[in-house]
C-alpha positions as a Markdown table, in Angstrom:
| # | Residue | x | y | z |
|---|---|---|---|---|
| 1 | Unk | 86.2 | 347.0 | 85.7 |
| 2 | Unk | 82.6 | 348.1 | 87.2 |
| 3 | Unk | 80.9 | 350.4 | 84.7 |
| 4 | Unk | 78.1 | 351.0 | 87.1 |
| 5 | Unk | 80.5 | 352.1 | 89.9 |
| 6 | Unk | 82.5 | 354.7 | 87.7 |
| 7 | Unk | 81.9 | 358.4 | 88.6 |
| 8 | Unk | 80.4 | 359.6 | 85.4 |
| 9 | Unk | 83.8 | 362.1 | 84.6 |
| 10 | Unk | 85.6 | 359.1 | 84.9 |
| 11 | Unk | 83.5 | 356.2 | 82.9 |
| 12 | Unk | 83.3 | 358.7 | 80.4 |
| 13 | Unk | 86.5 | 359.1 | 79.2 |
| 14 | Unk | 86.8 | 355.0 | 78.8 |
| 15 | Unk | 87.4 | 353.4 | 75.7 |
| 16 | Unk | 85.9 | 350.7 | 74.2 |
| 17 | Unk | 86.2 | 348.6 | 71.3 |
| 18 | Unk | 84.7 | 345.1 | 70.0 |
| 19 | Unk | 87.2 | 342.3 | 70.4 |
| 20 | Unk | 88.5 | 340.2 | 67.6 |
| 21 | Unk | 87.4 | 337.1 | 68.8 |
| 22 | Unk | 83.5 | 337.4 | 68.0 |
| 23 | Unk | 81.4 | 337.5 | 64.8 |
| 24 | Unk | 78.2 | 339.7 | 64.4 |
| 25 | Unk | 75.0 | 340.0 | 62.5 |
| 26 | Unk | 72.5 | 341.9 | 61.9 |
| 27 | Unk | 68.9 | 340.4 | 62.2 |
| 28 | Unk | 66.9 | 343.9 | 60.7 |
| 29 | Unk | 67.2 | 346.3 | 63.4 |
| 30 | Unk | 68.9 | 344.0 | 66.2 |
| 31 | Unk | 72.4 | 342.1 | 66.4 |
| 32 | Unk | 73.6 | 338.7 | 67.3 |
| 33 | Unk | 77.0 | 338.2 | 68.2 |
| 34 | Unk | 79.0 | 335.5 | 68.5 |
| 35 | Unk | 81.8 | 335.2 | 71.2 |
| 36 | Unk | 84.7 | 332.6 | 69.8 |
| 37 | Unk | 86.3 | 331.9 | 72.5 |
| 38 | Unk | 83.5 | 330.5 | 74.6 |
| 39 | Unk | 80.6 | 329.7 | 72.1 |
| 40 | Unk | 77.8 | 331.8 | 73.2 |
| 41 | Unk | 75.9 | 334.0 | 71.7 |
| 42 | Unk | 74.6 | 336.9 | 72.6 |
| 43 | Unk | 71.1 | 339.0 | 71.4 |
| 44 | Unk | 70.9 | 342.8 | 71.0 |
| 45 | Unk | 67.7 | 345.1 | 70.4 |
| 46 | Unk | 67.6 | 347.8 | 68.5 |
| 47 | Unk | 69.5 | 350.4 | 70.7 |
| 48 | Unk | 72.1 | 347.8 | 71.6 |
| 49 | Unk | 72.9 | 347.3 | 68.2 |
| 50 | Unk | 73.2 | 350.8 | 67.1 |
| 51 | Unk | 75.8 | 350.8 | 70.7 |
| 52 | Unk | 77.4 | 347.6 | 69.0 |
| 53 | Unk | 77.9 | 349.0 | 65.3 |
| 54 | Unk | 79.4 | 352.2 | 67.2 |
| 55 | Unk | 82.2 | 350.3 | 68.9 |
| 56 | Unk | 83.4 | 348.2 | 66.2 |
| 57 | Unk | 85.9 | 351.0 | 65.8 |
| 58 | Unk | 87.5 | 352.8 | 69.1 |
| 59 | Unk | 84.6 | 355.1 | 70.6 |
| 60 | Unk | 84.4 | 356.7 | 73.6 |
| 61 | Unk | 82.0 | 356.4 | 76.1 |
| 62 | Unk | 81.5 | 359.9 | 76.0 |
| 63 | Unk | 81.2 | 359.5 | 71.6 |
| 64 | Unk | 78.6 | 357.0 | 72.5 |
| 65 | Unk | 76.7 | 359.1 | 74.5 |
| 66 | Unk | 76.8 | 361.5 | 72.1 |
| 67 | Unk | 75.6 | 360.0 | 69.6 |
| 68 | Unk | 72.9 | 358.6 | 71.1 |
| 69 | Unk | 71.1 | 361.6 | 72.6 |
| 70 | Unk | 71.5 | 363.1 | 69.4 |
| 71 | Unk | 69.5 | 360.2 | 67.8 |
| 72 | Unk | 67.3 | 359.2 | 70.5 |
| 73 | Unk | 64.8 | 361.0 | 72.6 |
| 74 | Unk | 66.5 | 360.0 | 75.8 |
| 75 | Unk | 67.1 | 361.7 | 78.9 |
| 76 | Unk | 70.8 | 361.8 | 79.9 |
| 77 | Unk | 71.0 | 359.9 | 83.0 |
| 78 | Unk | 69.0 | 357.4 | 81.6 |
| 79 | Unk | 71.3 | 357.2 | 79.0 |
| 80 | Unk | 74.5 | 357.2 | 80.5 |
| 81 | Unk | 72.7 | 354.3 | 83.2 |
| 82 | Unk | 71.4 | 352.1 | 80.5 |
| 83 | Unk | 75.0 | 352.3 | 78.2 |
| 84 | Unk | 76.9 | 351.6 | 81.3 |
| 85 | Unk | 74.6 | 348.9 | 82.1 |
| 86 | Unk | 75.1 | 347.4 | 78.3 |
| 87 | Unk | 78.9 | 348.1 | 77.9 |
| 88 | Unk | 79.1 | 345.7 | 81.5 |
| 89 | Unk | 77.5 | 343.2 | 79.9 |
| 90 | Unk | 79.3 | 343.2 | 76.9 |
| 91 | Unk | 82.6 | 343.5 | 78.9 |
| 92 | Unk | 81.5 | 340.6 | 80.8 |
| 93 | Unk | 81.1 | 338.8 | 78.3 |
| 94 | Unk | 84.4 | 339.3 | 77.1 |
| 95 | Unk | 83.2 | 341.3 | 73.5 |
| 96 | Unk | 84.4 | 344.5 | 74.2 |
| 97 | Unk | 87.4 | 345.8 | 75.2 |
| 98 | Unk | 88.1 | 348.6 | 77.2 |
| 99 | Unk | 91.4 | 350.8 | 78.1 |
| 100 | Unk | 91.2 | 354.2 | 80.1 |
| 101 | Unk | 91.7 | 357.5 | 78.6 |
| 102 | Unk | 91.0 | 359.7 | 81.4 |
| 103 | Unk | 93.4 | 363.0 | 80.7 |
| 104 | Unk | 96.2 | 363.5 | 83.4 |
């Protein structure tokens, strides 16, 4: 799935949640995490690791949005760009998982 290529009604209404097979830390206000299936590891700032604490239970796309502009001063585009951008990476990478739950 392309994150970046989703119309922003649709990539919304995604779910994502961190896999099972990866172990993370906190290093003060950024993350490391650990994917077990391939060995790598993988370093988040700040705002990446507020994204990653958010789906380490079932979010949204549109919760983590949410949640964001209410704690950052963020424009939405930007917002919605740079999370897209991060989720990709993280789906990538095989940390996150994602299922669709655009309404019928």
């Amino acid at each position: 799935m392309n994150f970046l290529e989703l119309e922003p009604t649709k990539l919304k209404h995604l779910k994502v949640v961190a896999t099972k097979e990866q172990v993370s830390s906190d290093l003060g206000e950024d993350a490391v995490i650990l994917n077990l299936k391939t060995g790598i590891y993988h370093g988040l700032d700040a705002v990446g690791a507020r994204i990653w604490n958010l789906v380490q239970e079932p979010k949204t796309v549109s919760d983590i949005l949410n949640t964001l502009l209410q704690e950052y001063d963020v424009e939405p585009e930007r917002c919605e760009r740079e999370v897209g951008v991060l989720l990709q990476k993280l789906a990538d990478a095989g940390l996150i998982e994602v299922s669709n739950e655009t309404p019928a």
